[in-house]
N, C-alpha and C positions, 0 to 999 in steps of 0.2 A: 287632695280634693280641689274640684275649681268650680268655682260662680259657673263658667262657661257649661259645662257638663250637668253640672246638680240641680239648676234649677232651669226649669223649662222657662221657655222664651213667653209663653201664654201668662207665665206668672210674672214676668217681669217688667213687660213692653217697654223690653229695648230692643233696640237694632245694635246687635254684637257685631260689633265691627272691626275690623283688625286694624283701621285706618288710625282706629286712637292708639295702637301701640304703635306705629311704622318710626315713630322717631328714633334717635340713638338712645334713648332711654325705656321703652316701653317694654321691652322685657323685665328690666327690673318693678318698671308700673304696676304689671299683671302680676307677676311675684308678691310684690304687695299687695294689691287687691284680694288674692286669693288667700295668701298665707298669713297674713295682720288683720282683713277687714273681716272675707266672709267666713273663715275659718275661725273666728271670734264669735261670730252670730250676728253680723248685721245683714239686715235683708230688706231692709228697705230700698226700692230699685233706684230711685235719686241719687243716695248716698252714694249707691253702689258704682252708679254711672260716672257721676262727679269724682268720685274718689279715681276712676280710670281714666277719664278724660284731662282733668288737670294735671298739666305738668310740673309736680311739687319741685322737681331742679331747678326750676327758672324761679323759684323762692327764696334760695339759698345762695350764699358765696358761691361763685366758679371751683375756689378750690374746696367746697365740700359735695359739689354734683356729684361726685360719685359712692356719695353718702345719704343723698337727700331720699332715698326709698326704702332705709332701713327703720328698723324696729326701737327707734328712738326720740327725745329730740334732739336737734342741734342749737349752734348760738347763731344768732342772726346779729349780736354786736349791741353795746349798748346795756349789756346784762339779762339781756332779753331771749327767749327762744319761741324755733319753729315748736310747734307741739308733735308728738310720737303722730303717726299716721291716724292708728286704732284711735284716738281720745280727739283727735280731730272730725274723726267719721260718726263714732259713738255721739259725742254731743249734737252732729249735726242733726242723727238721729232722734235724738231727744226731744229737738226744740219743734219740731212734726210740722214745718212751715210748709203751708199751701202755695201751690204757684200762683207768684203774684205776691206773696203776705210781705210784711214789711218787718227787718230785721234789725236790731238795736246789736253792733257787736261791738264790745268795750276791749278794749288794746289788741288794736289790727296787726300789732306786731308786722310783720313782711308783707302780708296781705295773704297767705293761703288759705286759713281757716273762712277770711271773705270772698275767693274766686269758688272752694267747693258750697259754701251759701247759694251762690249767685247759679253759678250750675245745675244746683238742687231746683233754683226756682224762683230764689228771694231776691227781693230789692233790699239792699244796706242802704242804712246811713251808719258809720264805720267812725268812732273816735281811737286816736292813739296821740299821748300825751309827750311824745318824744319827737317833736319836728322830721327829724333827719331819716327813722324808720316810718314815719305817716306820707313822706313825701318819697318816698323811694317803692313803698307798697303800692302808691299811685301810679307814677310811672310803670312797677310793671303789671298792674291790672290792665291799665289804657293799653299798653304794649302790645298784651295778647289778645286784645280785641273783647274786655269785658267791657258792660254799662250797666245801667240803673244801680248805680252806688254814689256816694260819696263819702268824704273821708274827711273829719273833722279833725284840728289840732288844737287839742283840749282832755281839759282833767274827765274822764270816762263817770268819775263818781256823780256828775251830777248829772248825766247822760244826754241827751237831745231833744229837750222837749217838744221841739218846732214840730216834729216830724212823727211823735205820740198822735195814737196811741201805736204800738208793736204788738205784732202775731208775738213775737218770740226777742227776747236779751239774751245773748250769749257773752259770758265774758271768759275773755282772754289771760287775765291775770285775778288773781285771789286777794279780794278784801276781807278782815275778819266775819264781818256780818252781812249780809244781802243789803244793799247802799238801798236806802227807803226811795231815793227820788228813782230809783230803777224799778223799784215794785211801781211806785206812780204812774208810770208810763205805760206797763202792760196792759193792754187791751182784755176787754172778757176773753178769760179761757185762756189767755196768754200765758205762756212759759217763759221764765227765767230760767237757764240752765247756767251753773255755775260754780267753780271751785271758792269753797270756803272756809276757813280757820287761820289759826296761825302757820307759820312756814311749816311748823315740824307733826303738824295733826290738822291737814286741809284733808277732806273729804268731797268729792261732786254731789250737787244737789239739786233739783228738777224741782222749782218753787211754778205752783199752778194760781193764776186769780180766778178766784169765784166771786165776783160780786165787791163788795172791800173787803174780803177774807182772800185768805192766800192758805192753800194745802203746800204742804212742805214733805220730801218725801229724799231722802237722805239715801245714797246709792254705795259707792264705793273709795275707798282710798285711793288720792291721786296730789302730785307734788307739782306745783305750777310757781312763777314767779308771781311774789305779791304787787297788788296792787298799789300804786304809790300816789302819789298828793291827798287830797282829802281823804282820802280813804285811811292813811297813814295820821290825820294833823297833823300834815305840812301847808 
């Protein structure tokens, strides 16, 4: 089955372009795209495009590039990982940011789950707690010619107040419970998308604000590295 063929161009308003696969890696790109993203059921054209245009190898170690568009994650160092393609797209999906909205993402990890945001449409402000990957996710955002981000070095649990309220929190790594100062910051209608529990029973979860109420809407089993400093009491 392929994006290209299944869905007409009328529903999609992209310009299918071969130009985004001509790299050394775009075949396996498109492979992904079709057999991990839209063959799972995403269909929203953002994601879809994002997900084809970024080049997730230039995320990864040199010696796992020829690993970076398979059906997993990898380590990016530090105890930390890329996320499976599908759970990078899938959330991106979720958080339904308007072009233009403003994106809260907690543990930037290498920066890819922040370049398909930014592709989609959103402005980040981006915390990641580990200096060495906040500053290397920089470098290769800037690299490839991304903007409207930035990328804070700091504990993600208390999140970014400066720059509240956020269309949408997407987090990176898994706290037990949805960190209250993160609900604080969503804007009306705003989404929190986010893996929660302990290591061995995290579930994703699409928390909605209404007002000072928050709908909570509990999706599927998914295994993520937890979230560390305050979110831990340390």
């Amino acid at each position: 089955m392929s994006w290209f063929r299944e869905m007409p161009r009328h529903e999609t308003g992209l310009a299918l372009s071969e130009e985004w696969f001509a790299d050394a890696c775009g075949a396996a790109r498109r492979r992904m795209v079709e057999d991990q993203i839209w063959a799972r059921g995403i269909r929203d054209p953002r994601v879809l495009e994002a997900m084809a245009r970024v080049p997730r190898h230039q995320f990864v170690d040199p010696a796992q590039a020829d690993r970076a568009y398979e059906d997993c994650p990898l380590s990016i160092g530090f105890g930390q990982t890329i996320s499976q393609p599908y759970m990078v797209a899938r959330m991106t999906e979720l958080a339904r940011v308007s072009p233009g909205g403003r994106v809260l993402e907690i543990g930037v990890g290498c920066g890819y789950q922040t370049a398909i945001l930014l592709t989609a449409g959103a402005r980040v402000e981006g915390i990641e707690i580990i200096p060495q990957l906040a500053n290397a996710a920089r470098d290769t955002l800037t690299r490839l010619g991304f903007k409207d981000f930035k990328i804070h070095i700091a504990d993600g649990f208390e999140g970014y107040p400066a720059g509240a309220p956020y269309e949408a929190v997407v987090l990176g790594a898994a706290p037990v419970f949805a960190p209250e100062p993160l609900l604080d910051q969503l804007g009306e209608g705003g989404r929190m998308v986010a893996p929660l529990g302990y290591p061995e029973d995290q579930r994703l979860w699409v928390i909605t604000r209404e007002g000072n109420e928050y709908k909570r809407e509990e999706l599927f089993p998914v295994r993520f590295v937890p979230m560390v400093g305050k979110a831990r009491g340390e």
